[in-house]
C-alpha positions in Angstrom: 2.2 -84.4 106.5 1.3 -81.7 103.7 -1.3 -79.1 105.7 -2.3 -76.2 104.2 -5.0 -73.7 105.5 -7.9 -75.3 103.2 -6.7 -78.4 103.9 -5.3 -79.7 107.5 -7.8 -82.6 108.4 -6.0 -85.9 109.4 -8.1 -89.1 109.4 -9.4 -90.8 112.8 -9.7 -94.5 113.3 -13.5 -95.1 112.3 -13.0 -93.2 108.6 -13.7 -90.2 109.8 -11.3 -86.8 110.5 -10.6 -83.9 112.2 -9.3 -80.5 111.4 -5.9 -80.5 113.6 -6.5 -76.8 114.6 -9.6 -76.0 116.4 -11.5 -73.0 118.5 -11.8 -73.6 122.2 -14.8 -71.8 123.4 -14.6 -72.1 127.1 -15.0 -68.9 128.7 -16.1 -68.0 132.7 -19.6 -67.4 131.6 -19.7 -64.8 134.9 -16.8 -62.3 133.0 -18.0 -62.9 129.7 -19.9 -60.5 127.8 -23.5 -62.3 126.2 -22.4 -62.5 122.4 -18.7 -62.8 122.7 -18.6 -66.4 121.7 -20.9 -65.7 118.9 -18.8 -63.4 117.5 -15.6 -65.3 117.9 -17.2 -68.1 116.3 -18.1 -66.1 113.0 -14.8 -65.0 113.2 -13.0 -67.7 113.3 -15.1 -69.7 110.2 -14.3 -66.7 107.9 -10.8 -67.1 109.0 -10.6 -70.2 107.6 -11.4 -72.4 111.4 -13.5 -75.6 110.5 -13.3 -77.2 114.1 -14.6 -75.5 117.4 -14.7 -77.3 120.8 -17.5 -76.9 123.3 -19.4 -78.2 125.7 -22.8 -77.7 127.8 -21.5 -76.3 131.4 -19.7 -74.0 128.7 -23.3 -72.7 128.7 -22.6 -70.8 125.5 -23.4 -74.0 123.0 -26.5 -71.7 122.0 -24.0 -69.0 120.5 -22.0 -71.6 119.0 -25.0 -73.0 117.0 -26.5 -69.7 116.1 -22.9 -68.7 114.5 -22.8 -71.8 112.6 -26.3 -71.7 111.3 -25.8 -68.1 110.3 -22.4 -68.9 107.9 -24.3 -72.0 106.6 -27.1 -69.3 105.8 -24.6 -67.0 104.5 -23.2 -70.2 102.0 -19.8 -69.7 103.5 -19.9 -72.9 105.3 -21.9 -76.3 104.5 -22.9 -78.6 107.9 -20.6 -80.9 106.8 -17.7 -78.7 106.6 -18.0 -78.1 110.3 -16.1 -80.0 112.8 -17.9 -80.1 116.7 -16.7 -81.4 119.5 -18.8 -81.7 122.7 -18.3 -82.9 125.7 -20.0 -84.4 128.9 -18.6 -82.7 132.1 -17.7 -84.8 135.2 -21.1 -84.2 136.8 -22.9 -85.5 134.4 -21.6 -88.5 134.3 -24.0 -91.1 135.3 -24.4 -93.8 132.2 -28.1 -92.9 132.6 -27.3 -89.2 131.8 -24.5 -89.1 128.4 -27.3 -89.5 126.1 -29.5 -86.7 127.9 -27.4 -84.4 128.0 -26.3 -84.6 124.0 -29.6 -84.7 123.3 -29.8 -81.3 125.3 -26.4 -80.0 123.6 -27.8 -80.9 120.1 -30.9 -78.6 121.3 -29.2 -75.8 122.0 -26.9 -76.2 118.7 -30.1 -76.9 116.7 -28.0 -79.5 114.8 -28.5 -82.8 114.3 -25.2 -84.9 115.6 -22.2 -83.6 116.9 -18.6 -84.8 115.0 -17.4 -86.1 117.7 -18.6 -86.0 121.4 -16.1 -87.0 124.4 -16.8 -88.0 128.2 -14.0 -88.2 130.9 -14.9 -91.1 133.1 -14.0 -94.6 132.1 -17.6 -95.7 133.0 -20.0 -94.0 130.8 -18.1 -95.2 127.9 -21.1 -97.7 126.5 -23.7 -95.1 127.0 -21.6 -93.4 124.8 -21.4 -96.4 122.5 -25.0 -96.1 122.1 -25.4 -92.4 120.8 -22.7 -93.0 118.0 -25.5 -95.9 117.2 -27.8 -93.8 117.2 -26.2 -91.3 114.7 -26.2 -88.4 117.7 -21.8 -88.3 117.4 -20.4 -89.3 114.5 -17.1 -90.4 117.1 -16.8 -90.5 120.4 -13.5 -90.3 122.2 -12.3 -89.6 126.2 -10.8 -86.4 127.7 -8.1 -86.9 130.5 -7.7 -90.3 130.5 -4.3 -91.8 131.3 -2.7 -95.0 130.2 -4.4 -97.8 132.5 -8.4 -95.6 131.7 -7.6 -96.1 128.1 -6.3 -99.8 128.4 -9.4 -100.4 130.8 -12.3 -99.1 128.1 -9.8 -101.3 125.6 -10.0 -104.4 127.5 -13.2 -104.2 127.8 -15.4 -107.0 126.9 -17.7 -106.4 124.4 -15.9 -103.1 123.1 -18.3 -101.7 120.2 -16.0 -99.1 119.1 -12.8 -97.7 120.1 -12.4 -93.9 121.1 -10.8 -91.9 118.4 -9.5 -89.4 120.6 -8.3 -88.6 124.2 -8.3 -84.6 124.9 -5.7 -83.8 127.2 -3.6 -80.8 128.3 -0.6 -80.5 125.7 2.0 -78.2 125.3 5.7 -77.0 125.0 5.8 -77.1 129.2 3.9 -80.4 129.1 4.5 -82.1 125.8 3.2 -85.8 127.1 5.9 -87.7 125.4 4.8 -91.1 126.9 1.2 -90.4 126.8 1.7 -89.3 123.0 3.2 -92.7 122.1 1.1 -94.6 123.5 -1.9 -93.3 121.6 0.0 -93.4 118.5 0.6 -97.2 119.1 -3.3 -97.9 119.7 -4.3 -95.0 116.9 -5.9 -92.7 118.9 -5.6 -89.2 118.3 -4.1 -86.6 121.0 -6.3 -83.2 120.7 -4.4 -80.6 123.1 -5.8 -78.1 125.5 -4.4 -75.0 126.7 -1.9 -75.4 124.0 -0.6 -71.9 124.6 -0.6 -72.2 128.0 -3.6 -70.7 130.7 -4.3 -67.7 131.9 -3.1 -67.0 135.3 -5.9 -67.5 137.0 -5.0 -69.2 140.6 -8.4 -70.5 140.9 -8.0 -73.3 138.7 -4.6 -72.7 137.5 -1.2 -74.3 138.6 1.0 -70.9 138.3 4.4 -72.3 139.5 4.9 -73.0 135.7 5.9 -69.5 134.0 4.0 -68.6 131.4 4.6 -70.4 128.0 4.4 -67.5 125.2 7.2 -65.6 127.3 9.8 -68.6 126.9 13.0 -67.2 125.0 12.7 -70.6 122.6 9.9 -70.2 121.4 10.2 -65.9 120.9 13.8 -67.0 119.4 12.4 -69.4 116.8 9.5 -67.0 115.9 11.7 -64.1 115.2 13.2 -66.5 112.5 9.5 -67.1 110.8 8.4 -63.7 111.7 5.9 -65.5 113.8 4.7 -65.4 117.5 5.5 -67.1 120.3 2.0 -68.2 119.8 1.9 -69.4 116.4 5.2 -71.7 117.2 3.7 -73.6 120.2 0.6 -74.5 117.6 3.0 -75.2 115.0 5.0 -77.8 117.3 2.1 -79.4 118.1 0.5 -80.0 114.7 3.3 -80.4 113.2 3.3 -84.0 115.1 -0.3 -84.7 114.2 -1.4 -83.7 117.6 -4.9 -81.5 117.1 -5.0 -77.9 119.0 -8.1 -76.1 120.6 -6.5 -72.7 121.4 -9.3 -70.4 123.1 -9.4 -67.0 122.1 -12.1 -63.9 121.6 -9.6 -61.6 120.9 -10.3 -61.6 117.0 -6.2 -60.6 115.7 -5.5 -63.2 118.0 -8.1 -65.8 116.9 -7.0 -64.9 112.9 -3.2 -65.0 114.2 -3.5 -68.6 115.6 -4.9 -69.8 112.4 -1.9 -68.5 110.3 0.6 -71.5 111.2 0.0 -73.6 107.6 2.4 -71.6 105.7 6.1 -72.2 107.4 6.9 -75.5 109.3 10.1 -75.6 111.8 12.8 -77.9 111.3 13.5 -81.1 113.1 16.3 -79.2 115.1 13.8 -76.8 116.3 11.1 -79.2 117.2 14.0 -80.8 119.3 15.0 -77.7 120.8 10.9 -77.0 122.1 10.6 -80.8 122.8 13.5 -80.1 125.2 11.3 -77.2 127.0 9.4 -80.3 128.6 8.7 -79.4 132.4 6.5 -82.4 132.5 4.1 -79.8 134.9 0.3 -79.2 134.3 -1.1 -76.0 134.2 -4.3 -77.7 134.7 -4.3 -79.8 137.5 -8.5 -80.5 138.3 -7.8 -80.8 141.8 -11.3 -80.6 142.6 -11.3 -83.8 141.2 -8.3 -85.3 143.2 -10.6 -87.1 145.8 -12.2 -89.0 142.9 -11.7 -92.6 142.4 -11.1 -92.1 139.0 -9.0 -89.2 139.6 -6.4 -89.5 136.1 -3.7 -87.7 137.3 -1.8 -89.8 139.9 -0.3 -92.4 137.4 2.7 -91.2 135.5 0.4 -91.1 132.0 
């Protein structure tokens, strides 16, 4: 795989493709100054970012949009250049509701279809179908689904298009070997969040795992590249073709996650960080555990 900064799309299964690196915008929009996302967003498209991932209970889709608009103003940026991902939160779930709702994202962004929109339960999938026909996402894909949602939306009868994509928490702690394989068998593309890692936040955060970007590994094989711990974790995971949201505000950090296109580690290495596997989530949704649908009980 030959990625370089201008040019580190890889293709999804409907003819259409995704920039493997990508800016998570989810921020606690109680701690969060008004403007911050805005301003990481700008940031990030000048330093060369041409994917960000959002969602409405981000409740910052507004800033996202205005950013955009203002680079395509600027002619930095054309629409299509841009890569969006949105996505329909648990509660929203009803079938009734998917098309709603981006309708209401696609408001906020004052754009007129999102690149690819995703939903996490198994049973809005057709509503989903149906804004793809309807030109609101260009793809549609599924966020924490494990093997036997994917095989059921599969199976299904009358399956009008296959999702691209299944977002799920991916990293050197959690490196969802089997998961990973089995996507790549039914070409689906694995998008990784928290691919450094979380914050320590014990609200919503499973801390028993140390924290990633201190992991002597990782800080070893970045000394070699004069790279951070950081930019090696992103590296491992592009490297084999699975797409990265890292979320950052911070804007050295934002420009420093994008610089991982000009070094790539060696198949020794990517053994060596492969062996860091803890098989442990960081992010566990257990306020989702009661849930039928609850993904996270089956082994992947």
């Amino acid at each position: 795989m030959n990625l370089t900064a201008e040019s580190h799309r890889i293709p999804l299964s409907d003819g259409n493709s995704i920039p493997l690196l990508g800016l998570g915008t989810y921020a606690d929009p109680q701690k969060t100054p008004k403007g911050s996302c805005l301003e990481a967003v700008k940031i990030a498209i000048d330093a060369g970012y041409r994917h960000i991932d959002g969602a409405f209970v981000y409740f910052n889709e507004h800033e996202v949009g205005q950013a955009i608009r203002e680079k395509i103003a600027e002619g930095k940026i054309k629409r299509e250049d841009i890569f969006y991902c949105g996505k329909l939160w648990n509660t929203c779930h009803p079938p009734e509701l998917v098309r709603p709702t981006l309708e209401k994202t696609l408001k906020i962004l004052q754009l007129d279809y999102v690149d690819l929109y995703i939903i996490e339960l198994p049973m809005a999938f057709k509503a989903l179908e149906a804004c793809k026909d309807a030109g609101l996402a260009k793809s549609i894909g599924v966020s924490n689904f494990n093997r036997r949602q994917l095989e059921m939306i599969m199976n299904k009868p009358g399956l009008k298009y296959k999702p691209v994509s299944n977002q799920v928490e991916c990293h050197p702690y959690f490196t969802q070997p089997k998961l990973l394989e089995f996507c790549r068998q039914h070409d689906i593309i694995i998008v990784g969040y928290s691919p450094l890692g979380t914050s320590r936040d014990e609200s919503w955060v499973n801390v028993s795992s140390p924290p990633l970007l201190k992991d002597p590994v990782l800080n070893a094989i970045g000394k070699k590249y004069n790279k951070t711990a950081a930019q090696i974790a992103l590296r491992f995971n592009v490297q084999r073709g699975v797409v990265v949201i890292p979320k950052s505000f911070n804007p050295q950090r934002i420009r420093e996650n994008f610089q991982i296109f000009d070094f790539s580690l060696t198949e020794q290495e990517m053994k060596e960080i492969e062996a860091l596997n803890k098989n442990v989530r960081y992010v566990e949704l257990l306020m989702w555990r009661d849930h039928p649908e609850y993904p996270f009980n089956d082994e992947y």
